[in-house]
N, C-alpha and C positions, 0 to 999 in steps of 0.2 A: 603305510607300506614303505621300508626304507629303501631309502636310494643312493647309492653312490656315488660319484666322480672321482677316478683313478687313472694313475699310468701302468698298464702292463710294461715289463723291462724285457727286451728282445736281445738275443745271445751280441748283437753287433752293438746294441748300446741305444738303441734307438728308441725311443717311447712311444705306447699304443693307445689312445686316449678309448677310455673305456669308460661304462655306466652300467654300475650292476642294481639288478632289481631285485628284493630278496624278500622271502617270507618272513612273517612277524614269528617268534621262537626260535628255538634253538633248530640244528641241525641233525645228521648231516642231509644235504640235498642235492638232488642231481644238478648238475650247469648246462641250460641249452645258449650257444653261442648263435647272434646272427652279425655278420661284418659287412660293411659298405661303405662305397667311396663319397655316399650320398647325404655327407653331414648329419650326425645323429640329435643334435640342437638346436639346433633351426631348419633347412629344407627339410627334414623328414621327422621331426618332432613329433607329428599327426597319428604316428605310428603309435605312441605310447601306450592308448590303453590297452591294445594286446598283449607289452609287458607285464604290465601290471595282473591283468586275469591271469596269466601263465606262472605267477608269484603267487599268487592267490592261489594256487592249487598243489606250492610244493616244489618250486624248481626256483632256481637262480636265473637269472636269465640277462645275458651277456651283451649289451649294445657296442660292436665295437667300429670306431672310425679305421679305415685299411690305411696303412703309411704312406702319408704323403698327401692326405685327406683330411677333413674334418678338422679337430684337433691333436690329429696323430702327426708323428716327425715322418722326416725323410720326404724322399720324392715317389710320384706316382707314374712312373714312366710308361705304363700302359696298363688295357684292365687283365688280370688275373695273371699277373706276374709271378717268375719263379720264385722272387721273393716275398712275395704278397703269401705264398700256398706256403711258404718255411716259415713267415712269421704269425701263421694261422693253427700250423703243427705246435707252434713253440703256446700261444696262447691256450691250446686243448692243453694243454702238459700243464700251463700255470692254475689253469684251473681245476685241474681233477687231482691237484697236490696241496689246494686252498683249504684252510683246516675246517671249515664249513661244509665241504665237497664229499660226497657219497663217491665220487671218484669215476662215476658215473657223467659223461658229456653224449648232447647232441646238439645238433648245427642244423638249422634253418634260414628261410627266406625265398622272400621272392626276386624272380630275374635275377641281378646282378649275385647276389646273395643264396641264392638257387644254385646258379653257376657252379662258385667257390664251393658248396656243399658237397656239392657231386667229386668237384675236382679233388677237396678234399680226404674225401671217403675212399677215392680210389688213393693214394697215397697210405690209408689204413692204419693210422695212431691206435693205440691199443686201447685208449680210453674214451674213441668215440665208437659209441654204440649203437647207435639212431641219426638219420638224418630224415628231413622233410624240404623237400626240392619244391614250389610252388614257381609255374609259368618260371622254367630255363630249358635247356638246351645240350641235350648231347653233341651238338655239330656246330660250332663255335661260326662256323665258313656259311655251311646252306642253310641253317635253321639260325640265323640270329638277325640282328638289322644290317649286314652287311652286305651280303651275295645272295640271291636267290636263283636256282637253278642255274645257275655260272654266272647272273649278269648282277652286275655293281646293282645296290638298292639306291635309290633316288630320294624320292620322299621321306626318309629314315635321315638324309643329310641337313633336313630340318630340324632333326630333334637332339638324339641321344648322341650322335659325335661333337655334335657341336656344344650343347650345352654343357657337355663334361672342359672343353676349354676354359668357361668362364668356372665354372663350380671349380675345378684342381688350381681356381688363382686366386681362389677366397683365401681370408688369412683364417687362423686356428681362433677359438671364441676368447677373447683377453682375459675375462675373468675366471676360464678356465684356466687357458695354459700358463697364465702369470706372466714373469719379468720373459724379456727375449721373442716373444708374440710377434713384433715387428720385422726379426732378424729372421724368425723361421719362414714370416709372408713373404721378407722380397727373397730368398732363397728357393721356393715354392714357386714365385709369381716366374724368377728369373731361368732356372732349369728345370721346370715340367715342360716338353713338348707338345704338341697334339695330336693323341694318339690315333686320330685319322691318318695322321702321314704313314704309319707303318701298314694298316686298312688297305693304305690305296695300292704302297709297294707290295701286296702281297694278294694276287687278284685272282691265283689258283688254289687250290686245294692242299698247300704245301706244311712241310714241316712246323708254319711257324701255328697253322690253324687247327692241323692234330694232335699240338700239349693243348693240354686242357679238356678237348672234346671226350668224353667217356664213352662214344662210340666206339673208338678203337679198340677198348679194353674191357668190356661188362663185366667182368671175371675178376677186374682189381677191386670189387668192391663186398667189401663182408658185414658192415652196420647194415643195419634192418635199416632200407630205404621205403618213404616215402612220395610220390610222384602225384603232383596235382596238377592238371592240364586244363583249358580250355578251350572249347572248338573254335570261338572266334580269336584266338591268341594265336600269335607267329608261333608260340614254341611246344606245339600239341603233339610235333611229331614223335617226340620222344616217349608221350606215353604207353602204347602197346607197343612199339620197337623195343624200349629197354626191358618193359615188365618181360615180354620173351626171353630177352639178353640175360637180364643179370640172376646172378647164382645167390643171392643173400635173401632172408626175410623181405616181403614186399608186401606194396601196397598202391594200387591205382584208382585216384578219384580224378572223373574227366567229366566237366561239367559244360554248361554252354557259350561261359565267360569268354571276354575282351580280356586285353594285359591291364587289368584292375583289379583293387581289390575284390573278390567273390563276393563281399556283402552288401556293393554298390556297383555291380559293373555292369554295364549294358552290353550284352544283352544279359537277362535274367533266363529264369526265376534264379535268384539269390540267396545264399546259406551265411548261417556264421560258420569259419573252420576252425573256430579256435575248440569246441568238441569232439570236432575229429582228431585235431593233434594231440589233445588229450590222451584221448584213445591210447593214439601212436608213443605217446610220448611215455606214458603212463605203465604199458605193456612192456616195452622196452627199454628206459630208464630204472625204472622201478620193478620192474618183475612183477607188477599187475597184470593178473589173468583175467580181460571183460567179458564177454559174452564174445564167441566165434561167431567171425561172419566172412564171406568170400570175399578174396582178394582183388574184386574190379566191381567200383559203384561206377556207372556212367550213366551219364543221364542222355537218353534218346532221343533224337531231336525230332519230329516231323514238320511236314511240310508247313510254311511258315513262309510271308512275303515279306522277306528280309530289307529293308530297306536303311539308310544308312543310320537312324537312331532307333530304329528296332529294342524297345525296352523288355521285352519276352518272347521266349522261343516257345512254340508248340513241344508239347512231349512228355515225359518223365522219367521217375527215375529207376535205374534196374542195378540188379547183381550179378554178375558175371562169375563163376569157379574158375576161368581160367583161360588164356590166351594162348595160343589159337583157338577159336571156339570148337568145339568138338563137332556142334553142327552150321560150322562156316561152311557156304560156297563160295565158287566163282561163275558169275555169270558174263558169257562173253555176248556181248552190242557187236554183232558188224558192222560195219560204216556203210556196204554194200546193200545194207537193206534200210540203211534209213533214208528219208525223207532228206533232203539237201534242198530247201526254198533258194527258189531263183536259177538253178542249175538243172541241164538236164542229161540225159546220159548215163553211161558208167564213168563218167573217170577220165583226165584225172580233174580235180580241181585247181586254178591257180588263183593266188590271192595277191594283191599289189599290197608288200609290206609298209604300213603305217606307222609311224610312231609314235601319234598319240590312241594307241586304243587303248584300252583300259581303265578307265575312269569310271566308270561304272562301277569295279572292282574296288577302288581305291588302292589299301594299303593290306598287305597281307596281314598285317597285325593288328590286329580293331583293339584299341585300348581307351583311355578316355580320351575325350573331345578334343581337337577335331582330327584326333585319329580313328574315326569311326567304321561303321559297318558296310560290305555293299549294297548297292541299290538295286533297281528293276534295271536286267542287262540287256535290253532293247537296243538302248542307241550305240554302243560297241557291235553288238549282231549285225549290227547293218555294215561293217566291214571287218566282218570275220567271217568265214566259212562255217556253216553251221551244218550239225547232222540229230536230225531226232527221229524218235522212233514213236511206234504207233500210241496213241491212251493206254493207260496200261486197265486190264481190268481184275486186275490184282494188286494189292498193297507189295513194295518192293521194297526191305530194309537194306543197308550194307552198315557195316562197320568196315573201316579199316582204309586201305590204299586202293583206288581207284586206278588201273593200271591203262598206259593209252600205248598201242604198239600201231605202228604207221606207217609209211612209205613215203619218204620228203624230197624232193628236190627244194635248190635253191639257185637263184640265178649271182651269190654272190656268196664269197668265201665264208662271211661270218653273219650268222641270221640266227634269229630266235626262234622257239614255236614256244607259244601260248595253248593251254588248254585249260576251259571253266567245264565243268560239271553245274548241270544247271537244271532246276526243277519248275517247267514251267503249266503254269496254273491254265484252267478252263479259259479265262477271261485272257489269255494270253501273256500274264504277267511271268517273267524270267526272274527266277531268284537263287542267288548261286549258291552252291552245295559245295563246292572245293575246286580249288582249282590247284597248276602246277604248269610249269616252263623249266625247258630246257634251253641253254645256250649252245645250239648243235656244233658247236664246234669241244664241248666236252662231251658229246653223247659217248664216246667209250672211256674217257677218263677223266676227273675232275683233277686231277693231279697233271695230264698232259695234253693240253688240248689240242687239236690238230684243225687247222681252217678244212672247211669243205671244197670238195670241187664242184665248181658252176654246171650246174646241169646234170650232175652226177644223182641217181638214186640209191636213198642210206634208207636200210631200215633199222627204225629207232623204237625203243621203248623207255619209257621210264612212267616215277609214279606222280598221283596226284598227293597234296597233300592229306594227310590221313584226316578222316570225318567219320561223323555216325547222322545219320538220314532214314526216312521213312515215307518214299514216296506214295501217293494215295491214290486211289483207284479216279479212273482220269483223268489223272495228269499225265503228262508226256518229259521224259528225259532227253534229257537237248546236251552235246557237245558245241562248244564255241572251239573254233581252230584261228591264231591269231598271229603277226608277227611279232607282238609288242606285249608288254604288259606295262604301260604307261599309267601315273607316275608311281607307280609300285617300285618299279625298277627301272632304269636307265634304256633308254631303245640302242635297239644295233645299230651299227654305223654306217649303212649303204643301206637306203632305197633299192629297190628292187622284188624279187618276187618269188613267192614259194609255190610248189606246188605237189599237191596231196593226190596219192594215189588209192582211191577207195581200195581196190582191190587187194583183200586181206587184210586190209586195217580192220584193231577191234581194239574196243573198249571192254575192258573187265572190269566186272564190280565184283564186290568182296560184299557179296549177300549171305542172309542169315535169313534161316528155315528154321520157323515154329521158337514155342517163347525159350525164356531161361529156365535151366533145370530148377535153379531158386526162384519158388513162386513167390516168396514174402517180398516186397519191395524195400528199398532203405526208406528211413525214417530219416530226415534230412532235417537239422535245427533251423529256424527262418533269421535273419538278422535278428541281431540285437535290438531294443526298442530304442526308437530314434533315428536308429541308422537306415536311410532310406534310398535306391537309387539314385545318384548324381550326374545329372549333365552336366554340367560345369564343375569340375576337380580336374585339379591336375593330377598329373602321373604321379606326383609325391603327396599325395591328400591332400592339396592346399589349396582354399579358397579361388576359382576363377573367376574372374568378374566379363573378360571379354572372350568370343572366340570367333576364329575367322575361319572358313572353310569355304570355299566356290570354288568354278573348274571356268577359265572366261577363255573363249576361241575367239581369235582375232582373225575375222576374216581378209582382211587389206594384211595385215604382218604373216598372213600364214604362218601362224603357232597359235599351238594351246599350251595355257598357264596354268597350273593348280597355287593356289592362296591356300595358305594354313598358320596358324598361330593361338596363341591364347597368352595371358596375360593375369596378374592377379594381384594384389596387396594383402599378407595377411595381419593382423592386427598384434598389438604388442597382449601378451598374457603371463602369468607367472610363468608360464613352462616355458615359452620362448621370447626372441624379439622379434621386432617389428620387421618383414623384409617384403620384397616384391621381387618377382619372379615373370621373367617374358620372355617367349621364343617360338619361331618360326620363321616366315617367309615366304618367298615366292621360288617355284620348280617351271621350267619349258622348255617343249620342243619343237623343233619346224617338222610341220607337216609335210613338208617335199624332203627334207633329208633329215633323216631323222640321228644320223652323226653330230646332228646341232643340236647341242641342248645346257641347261645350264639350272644351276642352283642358287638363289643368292640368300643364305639366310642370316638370322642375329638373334643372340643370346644376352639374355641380360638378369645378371643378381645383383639387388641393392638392400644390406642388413644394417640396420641401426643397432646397433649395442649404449649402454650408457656410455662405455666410453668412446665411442667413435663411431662413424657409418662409413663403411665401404659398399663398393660399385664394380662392378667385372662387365664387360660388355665384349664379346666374342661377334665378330662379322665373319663369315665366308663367302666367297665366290666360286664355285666350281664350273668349268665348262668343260666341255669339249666338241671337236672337230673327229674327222674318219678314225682318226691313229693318237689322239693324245688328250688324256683329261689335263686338267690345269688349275691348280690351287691357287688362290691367294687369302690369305686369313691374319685377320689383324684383334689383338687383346687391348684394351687398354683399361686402367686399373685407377681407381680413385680412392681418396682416403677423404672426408669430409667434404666433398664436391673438388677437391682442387688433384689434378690428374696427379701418380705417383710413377706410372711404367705401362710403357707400351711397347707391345713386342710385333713383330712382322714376316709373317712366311709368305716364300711362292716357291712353289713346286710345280715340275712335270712330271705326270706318270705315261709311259706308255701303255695304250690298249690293250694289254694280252689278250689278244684271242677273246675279247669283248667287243 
């Protein structure tokens, strides 16, 4: 299978370090591009034999480092830059002009790579035709690792802000980029920032978070898109919101996955997609007509005691003609008529805001280890409000958004509400089905927030995030009402106390009456042989060897701590070298004020090349008090064990309305 290594030349002079994969014969053949800041020769290498199959079947297929990354020039001054989307335009152009090229281009990947596609596509070059977006994000602000429901994400400051520090201060691979390697790394190591800083300056819903988001715009987009979602993935909301939105060719596969690869990700059951892209790719690239099938495969989830390494979800797989279903309901839960343990009365309820609840839940985005699943939600229940309703003695499906409309007080300007969706079992086990938080102080705008008044009563609505569930005759539907959604997300800043007014509050589900009009179900490929669920991989496929994950409550310190990390060494082979990869840390907060809380985590790459080993090691600190988060973040950079550059930030951000 030949291979390349090349520089694309960008209109400002700047080089795009690329790897084409190409079929054996002659041409011409379509080009699918995927681009990442996530080194295509070492940290993400792992990726390769999906190239390669996708070469195997007739396509070119484009690895490219994004500038200021990898082996590519320039700086990477944040992700999905205006100049990042122009030098992305210009490589579609290089390539459907390449004398091999059917002239024909499409763009894939996942997350980071997903992103760019979308952003892509909605900018509309004449030559990209097809995209496939796998786990990314129409909503760059509420749907990514950043903000959830308005409030700063917490546990997420473990992972992906920080380890992109250390990764944008790696040098380019020497025997790639040749003579000057040196001069491009301390230029790199000396002016990339960390593009947490601009994250933190920007904590509302503003300007700088609606380029890029394809929320705003479904309409700018005309390539026949692809949309792969996961229900245990942060970025699922996008799939029936956009298949609605966008006006182009489509296609929706939403399956049970974590932000992992589909062929290994927990939860299961697990597909190869490289048939499905096929498909996609094949239809649309190439003007292959396969067999018609409807444009929504989802796979249905039911009931299932989800716990936090949950390897298989109950359920299977369906086809859907089309979104909104034609036989969607809405069924509305009054809070008035459920069951409320421990309370009695109508109304109202008041809850002493907590900051660490939520651990149960974990991290909104289940990805590999130890970003994992939630667990049985028991010991959060026992400080959150809780409302369930009678066994049900009918099976109850919903697809879609889960809507909670309420009546809140609060005894302090800026409070959170928490709400899980929760399916609890005969034996009493609680296993979440979705959940969603608002930061009531954006309940009418995420763009302007406005603090509450103490005591004042708001009615709020907003959604949960989007799911597919299938509760069983039985069991019982449980609402959890909470202040906090701990360490998911950052707690609000004053102790203090909510309080919920049953009256009129309802919960609506988005249920679905009798089966799909398409009785045949998909035929779904299993993994490749060999490729089997992984507990231990990293986010970037590479070998884990340790990993940490506990939740320890100090009862003398009042705080709880969440621990997370993993660690790995992978081995030197022809395709790559030798490197070791580690990150995580420690997140907590005081239980009496929950304004206290802090981050402390560390990043570490270390690559042996023949000719030299380097070392990036990223520390942060983040805290805060009532009114102010507070950075301190330090780089330091080695060249054969002997230090080269170390660089030193501290910031304050004030609390918007967090």
């Amino acid at each position: 299978m030949p291979r390349e290594h090349l520089f694309i030349p960008t209109s400002d002079g700047t080089r795009l370090a690329a790897t084409l994969y190409s079929p054996d014969g002659g041409g011409p053949w379509p080009a699918i591009l995927e681009a990442l800041p996530y080194r295509k020769d070492d940290i993400t290498a792992s990726y390769r034999p999906e190239y390669v199959r996708l070469a195997e079947k007739g396509y070119v297929v484009c690895r490219l480092d994004v500038r200021g990354t990898g082996s590519s020039e320039g700086i990477a001054p944040d992700e999905y830059s205006a100049q990042e989307r122009q030098d992305l335009l210009e490589v579609i152009g290089w390539l459907a002009s390449q004398s091999w090229s059917s002239g024909a281009v499409g763009m894939y990947g996942t997350s980071y790579s997903g992103f760019n596609s979308l952003q892509i596509a909605s900018d509309r070059p004449p030559e990209l035709k097809a995209i496939i977006s796998i786990f990314a994000s129409d909503d760059r602000h509420g749907d990514d690792v950043h903000y959830f429901g308005g409030a700063l994400k917490q546990l997420d400051l473990l992972d992906y802000p920080l380890y992109m520090v250390a990764m944008n201060a790696l040098p380019p691979v020497p025997a790639l980029y040749g003579e000057g390697w040196r001069e491009l790394w301390e230029r790199r190591v000396l002016d990339t920032d960390p593009w947490e800083i601009a994250w933190l300056e920007h904590q509302r819903f503003d300007d700088y978070w609606k380029y890029g988001s394809l929320r705003m715009n479904y309409g700018s987009v005309e390539a026949a898109t692809m949309l792969v979602t996961g229900w245990a993935d942060g970025y699922k909301n996008i799939g029936l919101r956009a298949f609605e939105g966008l006006r182009c060719p489509k296609r929706l596969l939403a399956g049970p996955w974590g932000h992992a690869a589909v062929d290994a990700s927990l939860p299961g059951p697990n597909i190869d997609l490289v048939p499905e892209m096929l498909k996609w790719w094949d239809r649309w690239l190439k003007g292959i007509e396969g067999e018609p099938e409807p444009p929504i495969t989802v796979f249905v989830r039911r009931s299932t005691k989800i716990d936090f390494t949950t390897r298989q979800i109950s359920g299977g797989w369906r086809y859907e003609p089309t979104w909104p279903l034609d036989r969607g309901t809405q069924t509305r839960l009054e809070l008035e008529k459920a069951a409320a343990p421990g309370r009695e009365g109508d109304g109202p309820d008041a809850l002493a805001i907590r900051g660490d609840v939520g651990w149960t839940g974990w991290i909104s985005c289940a990805g590999n280890l130890p970003w994992g699943q939630p667990g049985d939600q028991r010991p959060d229940e026992a400080y959150s409000l809780v409302y369930e309703w009678e066994p049900l003695e009918e099976e109850v499906e919903i697809l879609g958004h889960p809507i909670l409309e309420v009546t809140v007080s609060s005894s302090t300007p800026i409070a959170y509400l928490s709400a899980k969706l929760c399916d609890v079992f005969p034996d009493g086990y609680s296993s979440l089905v979705t959940r969603g938080m608002l930061n009531l102080a954006q309940r009418e705008s995420r763009d302007s927030p406005s603090p509450l008044e103490p005591g004042r009563a708001y009615r709020i609505a907003f959604e949960l995030e989007v799911t597919s569930w299938v509760f069983e005759v039985g069991h019982r539907i449980r609402l959890d009402l909470a202040g906090a959604d701990w360490p998911n997300t950052w707690a609000p800043p004053h102790p203090g106390t909510l309080t919920i007014d049953r009256t009129g509050g309802t919960l609506t589900l988005p249920t679905v009456e009798g089966p799909s009009p398409v009785r045949e179900p998909p035929v779904m490929t299993p993994p490749a042989p060999g490729r089997t669920q992984e507990a231990f991989e990293s986010a970037k496929g590479n070998v884990t060897e340790g990993v940490e994950w506990r939740i320890e409550h100090d009862a003398l310190g009042r705080e709880t701590r969440a621990v997370a990390g993993s660690s790995g060494t992978t081995p030197t082979d022809e395709e790559r070298p030798k490197f070791r990869e580690e990150y995580g840390g420690t997140v907590g907060v005081s239980v009496d004020d929950p304004g206290s809380a802090w981050v402390d985590g560390r990043a570490v790459f270390e690559i042996a090349w023949p000719e030299v080993t380097v070392r990036s090691e990223a520390h942060h600190r983040v805290e805060s008090d009532a009114t102010t988060y507070r950075l301190k973040l330090e780089l330091d950079v080695s060249e054969n064990g002997e230090p080269r550059w170390s660089r030193r930030w501290e910031r304050e951000f004030p609390r918007d309305h967090q």
